[in-house]
N, C-alpha and C positions, 0 to 999 in steps of 0.2 A: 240506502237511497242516494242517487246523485246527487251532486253540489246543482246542476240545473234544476233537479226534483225539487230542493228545497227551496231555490229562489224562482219558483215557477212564475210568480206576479210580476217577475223582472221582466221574464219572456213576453209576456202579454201583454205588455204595457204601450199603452197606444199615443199619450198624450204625456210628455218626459219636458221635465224642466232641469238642465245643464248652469251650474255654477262653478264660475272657475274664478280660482281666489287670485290676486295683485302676485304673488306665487310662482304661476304658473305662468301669465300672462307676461310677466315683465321678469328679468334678470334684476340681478342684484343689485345693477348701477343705474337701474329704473327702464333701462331701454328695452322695447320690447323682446321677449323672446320668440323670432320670427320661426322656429321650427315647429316649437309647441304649438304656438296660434294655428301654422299651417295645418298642423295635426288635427287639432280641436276642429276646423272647421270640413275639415273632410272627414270628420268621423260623425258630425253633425249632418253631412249633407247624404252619408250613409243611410245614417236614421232614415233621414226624411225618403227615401228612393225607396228603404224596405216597409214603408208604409206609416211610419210612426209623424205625427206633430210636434217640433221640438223649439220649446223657448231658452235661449240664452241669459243668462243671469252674472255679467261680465266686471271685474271691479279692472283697476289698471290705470284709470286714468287719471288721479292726484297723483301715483309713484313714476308716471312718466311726464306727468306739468312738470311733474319739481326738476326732473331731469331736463327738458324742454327751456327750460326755463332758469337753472344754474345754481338749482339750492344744490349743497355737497353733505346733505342731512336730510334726513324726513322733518317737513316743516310741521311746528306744532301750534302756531295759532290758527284759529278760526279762520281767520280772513287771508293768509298764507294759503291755506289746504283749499280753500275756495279757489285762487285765482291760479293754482295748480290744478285745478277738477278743470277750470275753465280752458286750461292752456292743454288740456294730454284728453277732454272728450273727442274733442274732434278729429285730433290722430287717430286715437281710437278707435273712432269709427270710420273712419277714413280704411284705415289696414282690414277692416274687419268687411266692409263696404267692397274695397276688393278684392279680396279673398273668396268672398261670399260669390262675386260677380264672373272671376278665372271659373268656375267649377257650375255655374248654369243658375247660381241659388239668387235671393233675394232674401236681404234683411230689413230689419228697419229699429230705429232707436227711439225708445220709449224711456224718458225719464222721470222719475218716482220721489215725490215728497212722503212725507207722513200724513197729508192732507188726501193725500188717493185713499189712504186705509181708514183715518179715522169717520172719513164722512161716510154714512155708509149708499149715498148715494152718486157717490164719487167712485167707493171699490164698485157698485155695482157698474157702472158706466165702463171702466178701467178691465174687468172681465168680458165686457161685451164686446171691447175694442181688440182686448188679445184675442176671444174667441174667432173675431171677422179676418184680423192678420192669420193666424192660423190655417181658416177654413180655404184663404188666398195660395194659403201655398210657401208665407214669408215667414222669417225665423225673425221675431221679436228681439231685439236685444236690448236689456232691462238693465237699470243702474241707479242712483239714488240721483238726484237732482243737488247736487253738491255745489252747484255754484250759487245755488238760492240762500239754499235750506242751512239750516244754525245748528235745530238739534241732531239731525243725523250726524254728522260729520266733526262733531266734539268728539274729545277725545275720550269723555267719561258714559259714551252712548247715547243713548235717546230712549223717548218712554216707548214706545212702538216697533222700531227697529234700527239697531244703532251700528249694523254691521251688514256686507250685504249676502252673509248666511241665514239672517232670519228672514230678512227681505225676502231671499229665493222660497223659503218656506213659506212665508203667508203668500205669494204668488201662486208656489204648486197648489196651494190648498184652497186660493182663494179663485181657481181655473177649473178645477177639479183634475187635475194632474192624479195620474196612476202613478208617477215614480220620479224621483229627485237624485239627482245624480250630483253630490258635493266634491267639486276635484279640487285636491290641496295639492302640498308637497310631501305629503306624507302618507303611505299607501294605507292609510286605515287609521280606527284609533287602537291605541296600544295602551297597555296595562301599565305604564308608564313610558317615559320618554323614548324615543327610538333610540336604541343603543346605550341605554343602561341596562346593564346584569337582570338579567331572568325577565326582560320586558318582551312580552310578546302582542302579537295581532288577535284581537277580539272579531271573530267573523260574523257573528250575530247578537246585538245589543241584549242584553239581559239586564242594564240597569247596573252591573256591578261596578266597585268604585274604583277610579282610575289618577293616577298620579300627573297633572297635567305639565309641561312645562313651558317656556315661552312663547309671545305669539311671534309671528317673524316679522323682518324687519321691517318692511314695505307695507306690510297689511294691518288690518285693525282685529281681524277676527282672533286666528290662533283655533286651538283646539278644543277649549272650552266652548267659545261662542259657537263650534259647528255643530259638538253635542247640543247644545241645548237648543239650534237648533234643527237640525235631524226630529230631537221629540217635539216639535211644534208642529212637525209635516206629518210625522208618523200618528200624532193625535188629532191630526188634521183629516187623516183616511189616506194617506198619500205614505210609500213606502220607498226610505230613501238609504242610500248609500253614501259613505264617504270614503274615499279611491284618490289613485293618485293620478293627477291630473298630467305628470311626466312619463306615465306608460302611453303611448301610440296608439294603441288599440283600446284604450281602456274603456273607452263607453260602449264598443263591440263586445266587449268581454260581461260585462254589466249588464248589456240587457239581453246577453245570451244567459244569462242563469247562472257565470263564471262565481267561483269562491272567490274575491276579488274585493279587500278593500272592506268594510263595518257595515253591514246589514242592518236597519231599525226596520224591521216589520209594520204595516201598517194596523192600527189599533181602529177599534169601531167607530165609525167615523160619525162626527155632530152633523147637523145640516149646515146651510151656510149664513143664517142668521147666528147660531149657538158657536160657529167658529169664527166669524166674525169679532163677536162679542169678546172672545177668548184672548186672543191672539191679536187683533189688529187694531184695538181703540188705546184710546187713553180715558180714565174716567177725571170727570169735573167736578165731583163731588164722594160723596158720603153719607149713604143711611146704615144708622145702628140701629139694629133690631132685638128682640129678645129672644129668648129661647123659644117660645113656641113657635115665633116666628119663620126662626133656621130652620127649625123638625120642618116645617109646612114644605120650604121651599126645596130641601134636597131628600127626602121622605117621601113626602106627599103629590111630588111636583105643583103644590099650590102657586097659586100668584101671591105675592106679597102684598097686605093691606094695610090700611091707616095704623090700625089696633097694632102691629108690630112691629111700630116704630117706636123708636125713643128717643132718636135724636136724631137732626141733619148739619153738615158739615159741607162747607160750600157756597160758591152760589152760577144756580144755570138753570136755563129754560126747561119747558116741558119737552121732552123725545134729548134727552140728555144721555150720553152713557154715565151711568154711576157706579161704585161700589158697595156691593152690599155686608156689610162688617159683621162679626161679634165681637167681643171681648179680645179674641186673636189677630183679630186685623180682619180684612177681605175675605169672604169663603163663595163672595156667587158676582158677578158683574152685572149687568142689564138697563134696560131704555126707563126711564124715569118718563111716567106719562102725567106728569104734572111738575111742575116748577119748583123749587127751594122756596120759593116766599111761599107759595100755595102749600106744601108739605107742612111749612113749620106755622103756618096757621089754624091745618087742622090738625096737628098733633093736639090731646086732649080735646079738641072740639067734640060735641057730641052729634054734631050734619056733617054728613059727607064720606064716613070711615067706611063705606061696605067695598066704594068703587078700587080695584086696584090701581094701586101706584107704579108696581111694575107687574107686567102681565109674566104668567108663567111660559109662553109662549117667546119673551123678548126678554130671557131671563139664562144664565149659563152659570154651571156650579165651577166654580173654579179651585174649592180645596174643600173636601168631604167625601160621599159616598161613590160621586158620579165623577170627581175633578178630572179632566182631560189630565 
């Protein structure tokens, strides 16, 4: 079978979300790398001519404030890397603005807190918005909202998405993206570091385990945070790639079906309440349950009931995202339709235990039989 045979979902792919890491975008002394950009955006406006929808998912602009700006280091406080985000978004888009505009295209810039994902009436809203850019004709370009935001942009992550490799995946998955295109500096991932003895290119993710080593200089990700998140898209129903962002042609190559760069297959995909839940909240609490409880919720697909609870941990409203524990920790996530004061009053009550607390319907297994 050809290497097109086997990446045949590549070819097909209608609706493509492009991430291109700090890497790629910017040179070593933080200034932009104007060839590559040039690259990326005609390979982008490709896409769009041979029929395809394509969002941009862009990091770059803290490694060119700090440049902009006269740090001779990658700054590492908070409020440094903020007024760095502040100082190199608007170049940013400014170069990308016309680049986008020499070549007939339209983009437009969309910036992302943790509070787009976690409300889920916020991602809802945030989908409908890329959908209408899209349906227009204009190439979204996506970034974290780094001048606001606190937790993204620590240096130790965020509970939701702390690099903007995961961001690009809860984006492809939360659009309904066909394919995710991760361009690093490093054409794939490798069974250990590039250029260490007998390290070779893995063309198709199988899970096996991999030697990782530093993340680069400029960027926050590295090659761990791409793996993991590649399997957030691929568990998402979205079938992603990680390539290297300094071949020319590489997204031509990509969604021609090319052997080109780390294949993650996309996996059976949840709906977008059960990926939601997954992948883009933070929980504000804590139900422990007992064992009959677990059997019900990842067995049985039951709703979760008063009777198998046993303790709450916490405190938040009714329509809460929570976790739902055993002994091991978390094994399922879901919408709490009742309160922490109201749960820990009718634990042992004997009124009120038939109704669910959380419905099986606003409910997602996150480590057991079903776990994405």
């Amino acid at each position: 079978m050809s290497q097109t045979g086997i990446r045949e979902p590549l070819v097909g792919a209608r609706r493509v979300v492009v991430k291109v890491g700090t890497g790629v975008v910017a040179r070593d002394d933080g200034r932009l790398a104007l060839g590559r950009m040039g690259a990326l955006v005609e390979q982008v406006r490709a896409l769009q001519e041979g029929g395809r929808q394509v969002i941009l998912v862009s990091s770059g602009a803290v490694g060119l404030g700090a440049e902009r700006l006269g740090f001779d280091r990658k700054p590492v406080s908070v409020v440094d890397r903020q007024a760095c985000a502040a100082a190199g978004q608007s170049a940013l888009m400014a170069f990308y603005d016309a680049l986008f505009g020499r070549l007939g295209g339209v983009c437009a810039q969309v910036l992302l807190t943790e509070d787009d994902f976690g409300s889920r009436h916020r991602h809802v809203h945030l989908a409908a918005t890329l959908d209408r850019l899209l349906e227009l004709g204009v190439v979204p370009i996506i970034n974290e909202n780094d001048t606001v935001s606190t937790a993204e942009i620590a240096l130790s992550g965020a509970t939701i998405f702390g690099d903007n490799d995961r961001l690009s995946a809860l984006v492809a998955g939360g659009i309904g993206a066909d394919a995710l295109a991760l361009l690093t500096d490093v054409d794939g991932i490798y069974t250990a570091p590039p250029g260490e003895p007998g390290s070779v290119r893995i063309p198709v993710w199988e899970g096996g385990p991999v030697k990782l080593g530093a993340g680069s200089a400029l960027g926050r990700g590295g090659m761990g945070a791409k793996i993991a998140a590649a399997k957030v898209g691929a568990a998402s129903g979205v079938h992603v790639v990680v390539a290297s962002g300094g071949d020319p042609q590489v997204l031509s190559r990509v969604f021609a079906g090319e052997d080109v760069g780390t294949w993650f297959p996309a996996e059976g995909g949840m709906n977008s309440v059960r990926r939601w839940l997954a992948f883009a909240t933070a929980p504000e609490g804590r139900l422990v349950v007992n064992e009959g409880a677990r059997d019900a919720l990842i067995h049985r697909k039951a709703s979760l009931l008063m009777p198998g609870i046993s303790s709450v941990d916490g405190s938040f409203a009714a329509g809460a995202v929570v976790s739902v524990c055993d002994e091991a920790g978390e094994f399922a996530r879901g919408r709490a339709d009742r309160s922490s004061d109201e749960i820990r009053a009718a634990i042992g009550a004997s009124t009120g235990r038939g109704k669910a607390v959380v419905h099986r319907d606003q409910v997602v297994i996150v480590r057991g039989s079903e776990a994405p």
